[in-house]
C-alpha positions in Angstrom: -8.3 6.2 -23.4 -6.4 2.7 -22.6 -4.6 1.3 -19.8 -0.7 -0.1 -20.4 -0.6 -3.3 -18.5 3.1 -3.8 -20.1 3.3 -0.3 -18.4 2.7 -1.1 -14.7 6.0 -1.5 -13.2 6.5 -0.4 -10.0 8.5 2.0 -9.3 9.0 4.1 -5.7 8.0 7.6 -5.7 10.4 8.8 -3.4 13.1 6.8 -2.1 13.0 7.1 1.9 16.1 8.8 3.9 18.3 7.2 6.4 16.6 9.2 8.7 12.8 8.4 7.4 13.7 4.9 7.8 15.4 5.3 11.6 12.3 7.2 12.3 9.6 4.4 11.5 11.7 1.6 13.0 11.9 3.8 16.2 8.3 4.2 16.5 7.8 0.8 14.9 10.1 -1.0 17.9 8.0 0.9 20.7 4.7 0.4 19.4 4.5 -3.1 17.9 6.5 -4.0 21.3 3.5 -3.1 22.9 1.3 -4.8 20.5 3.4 -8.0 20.6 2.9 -8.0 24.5 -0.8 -7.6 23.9 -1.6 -10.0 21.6 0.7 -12.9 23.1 2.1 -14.1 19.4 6.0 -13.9 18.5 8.0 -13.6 15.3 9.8 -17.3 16.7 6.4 -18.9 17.4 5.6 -22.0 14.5 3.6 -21.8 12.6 3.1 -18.4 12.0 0.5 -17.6 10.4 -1.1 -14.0 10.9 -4.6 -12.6 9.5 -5.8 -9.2 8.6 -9.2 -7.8 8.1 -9.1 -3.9 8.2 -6.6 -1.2 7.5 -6.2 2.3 5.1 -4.0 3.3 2.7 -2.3 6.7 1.9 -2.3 7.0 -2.2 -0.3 9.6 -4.5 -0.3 9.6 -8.2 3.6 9.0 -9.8 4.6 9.9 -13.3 8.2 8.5 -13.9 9.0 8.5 -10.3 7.5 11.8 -9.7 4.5 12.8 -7.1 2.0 14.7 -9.7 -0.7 14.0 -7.0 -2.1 13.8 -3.5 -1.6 12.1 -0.8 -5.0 10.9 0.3 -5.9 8.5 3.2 -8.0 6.7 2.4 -10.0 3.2 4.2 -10.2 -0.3 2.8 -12.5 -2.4 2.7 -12.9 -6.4 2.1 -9.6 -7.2 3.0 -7.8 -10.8 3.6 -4.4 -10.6 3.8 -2.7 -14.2 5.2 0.8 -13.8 5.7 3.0 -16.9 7.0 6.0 -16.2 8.2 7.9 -19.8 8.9 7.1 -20.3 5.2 8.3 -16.5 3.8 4.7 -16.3 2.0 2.3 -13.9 1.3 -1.0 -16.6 0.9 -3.5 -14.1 0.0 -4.2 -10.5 -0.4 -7.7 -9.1 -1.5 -8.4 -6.0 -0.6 -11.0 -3.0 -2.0 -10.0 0.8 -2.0 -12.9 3.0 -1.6 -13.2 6.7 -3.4 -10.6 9.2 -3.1 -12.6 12.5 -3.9 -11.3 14.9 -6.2 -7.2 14.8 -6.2 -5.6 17.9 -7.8 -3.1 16.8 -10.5 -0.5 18.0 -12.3 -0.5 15.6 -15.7 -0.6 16.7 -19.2 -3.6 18.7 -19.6 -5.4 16.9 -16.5 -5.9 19.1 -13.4 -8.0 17.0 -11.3 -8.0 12.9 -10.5 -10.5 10.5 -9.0 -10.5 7.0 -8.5 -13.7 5.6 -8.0 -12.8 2.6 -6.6 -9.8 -0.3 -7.3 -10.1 -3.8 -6.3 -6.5 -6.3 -5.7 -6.2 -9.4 -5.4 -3.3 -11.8 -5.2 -1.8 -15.3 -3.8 1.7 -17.1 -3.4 3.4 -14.0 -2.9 7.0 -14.6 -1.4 9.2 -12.5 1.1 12.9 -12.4 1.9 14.4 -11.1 5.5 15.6 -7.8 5.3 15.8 -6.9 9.4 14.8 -9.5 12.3 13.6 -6.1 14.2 11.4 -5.8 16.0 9.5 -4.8 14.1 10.6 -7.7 11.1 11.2 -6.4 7.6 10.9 -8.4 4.8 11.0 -7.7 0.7 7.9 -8.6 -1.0 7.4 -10.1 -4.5 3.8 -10.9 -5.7 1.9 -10.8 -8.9 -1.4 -8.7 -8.4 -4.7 -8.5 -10.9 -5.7 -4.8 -10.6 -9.2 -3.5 -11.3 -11.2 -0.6 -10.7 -12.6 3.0 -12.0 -11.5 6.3 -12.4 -12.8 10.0 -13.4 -10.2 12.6 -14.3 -11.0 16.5 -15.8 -10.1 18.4 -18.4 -10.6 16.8 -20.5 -13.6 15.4 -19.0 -13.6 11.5 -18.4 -16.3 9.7 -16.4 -16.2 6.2 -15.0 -13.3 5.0 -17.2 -12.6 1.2 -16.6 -9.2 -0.1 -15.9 -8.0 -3.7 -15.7 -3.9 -4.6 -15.2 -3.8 -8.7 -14.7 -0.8 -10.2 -13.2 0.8 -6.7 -12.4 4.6 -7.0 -10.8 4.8 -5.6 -7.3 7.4 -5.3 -4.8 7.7 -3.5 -2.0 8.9 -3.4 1.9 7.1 -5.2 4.7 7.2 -4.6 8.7 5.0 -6.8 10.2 4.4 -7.9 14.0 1.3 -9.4 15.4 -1.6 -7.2 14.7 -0.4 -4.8 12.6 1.4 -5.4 8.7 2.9 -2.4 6.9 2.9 -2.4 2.9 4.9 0.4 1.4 5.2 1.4 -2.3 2.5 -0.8 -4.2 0.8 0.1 -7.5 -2.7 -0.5 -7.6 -3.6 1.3 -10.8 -2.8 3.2 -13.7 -4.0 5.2 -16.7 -2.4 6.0 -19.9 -4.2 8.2 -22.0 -2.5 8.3 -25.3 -0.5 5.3 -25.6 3.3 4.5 -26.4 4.9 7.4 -27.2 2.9 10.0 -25.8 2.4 10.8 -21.9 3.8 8.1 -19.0 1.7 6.5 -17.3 -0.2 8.2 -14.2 0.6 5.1 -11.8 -1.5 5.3 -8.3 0.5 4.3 -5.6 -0.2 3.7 -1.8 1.3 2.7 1.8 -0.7 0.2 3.0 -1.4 -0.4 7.0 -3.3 -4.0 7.8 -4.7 -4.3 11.2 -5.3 -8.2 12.5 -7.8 -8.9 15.5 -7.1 -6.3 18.6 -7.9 -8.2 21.7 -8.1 -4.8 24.2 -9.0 -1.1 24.2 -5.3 0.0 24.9 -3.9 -1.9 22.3 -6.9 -1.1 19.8 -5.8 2.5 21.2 -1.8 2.2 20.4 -2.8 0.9 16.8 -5.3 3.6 16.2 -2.4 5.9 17.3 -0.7 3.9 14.9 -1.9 4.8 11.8 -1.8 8.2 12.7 1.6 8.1 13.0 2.0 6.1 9.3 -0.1 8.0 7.6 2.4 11.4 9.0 5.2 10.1 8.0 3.8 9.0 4.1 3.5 13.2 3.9 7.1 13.8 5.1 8.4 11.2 2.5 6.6 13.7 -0.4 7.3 16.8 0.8 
């Protein structure tokens, strides 16, 4: 069993509708309006400079494109992510995904997946405007050092290491205030029988960072929030 770092690129599982899209930025507008109001920060204010400490992710396994796998939500854990604005930069992201329980597959002769855990980190990420919103939706270009563990079954493989330094990722960014939105990012793979055999089984997750939440209501509306997110990451694979 090895891992293909030269194997890691990103690629979108399933590339979102015209109407996908409308329908986040809809719900997006409302919500982070509110949060925006809460919070007392603005996308014009300078420097800005936003912090985020919490958050989940929703992860599917992708073979060429393809969901073989999940989705799972899933909570983080140790995460710092800095994102300035004024400057287009992603400073830092470190962040810890947590076990995913058993995850039926459909992969060569593998019928079942588990990752352990998976750690990222990354800094000097950069961003480009895509929309001025609200919400704001930027590109995202970083280089990430992936780590973590995984089991899969049959055949049987138990605590199987993986380690993918300086791994490409892009992805799409919506970010206002207290919340930040990550879509599309590979956090680890595994590639059990090298070039030439199987593709790589990449996993891939939506990410949702939450900053400090100065109220209940607003602490409510985020909480509603993910909720929402994490609905429409299973319309966009069914």
């Amino acid at each position: 069993m090895r891992v293909g770092p030269g194997r890691t690129r990103a690629r979108s599982p399933n590339a979102r509708t015209g109407g996908e899209v409308a329908w986040m930025r809809a719900w997006l507008v409302g919500a982070l309006s509110g949060v925006a109001l809460a919070v007392g920060t603005s996308a014009s204010a300078v420097p800005i400079t936003y912090a985020f400490q919490s958050g989940d992710v929703t992860l599917v396994g992708s073979v060429s494109g393809n969901v073989v796998g999940g989705p799972v939500n899933v909570g983080l854990t140790g995460v710092a992510v800095t994102v300035d604005e004024a400057a287009l930069t992603v400073n830092s992201l470190t962040f810890t995904v947590g076990s995913t329980g058993t995850i039926p597959v459909t992969y060569g002769t593998f019928t079942t997946f588990n990752l352990d855990f998976a750690t990222v980190s990354g800094t000097s990420g950069a961003l480009s405007l895509v929309d001025p919103g609200p919400p704001t939706e930027y590109g995202f270009t970083m280089s990430l050092n992936l780590s973590g563990q995984f089991d899969a079954d049959p055949p049987t493989i138990t605590n199987q290491p993986f380690l993918i330094p300086g791994a490409p990722a892009t992805g799409s960014i919506f970010i206002d205030g207290s919340l930040l939105v990550l879509q599309s990012i590979t956090i680890g793979a595994i590639d059990p029988d090298g070039p030439g055999g199987l593709e790589p089984l990449l996993v891939k997750g939506d990410f949702v960072f939450v900053g400090q939440v100065p109220e209940p209501a607003t602490a409510l509306l985020l909480g509603g929030g993910l909720f929402a997110l994490a609905g429409l990451a299973r319309r966009r694979r069914t």
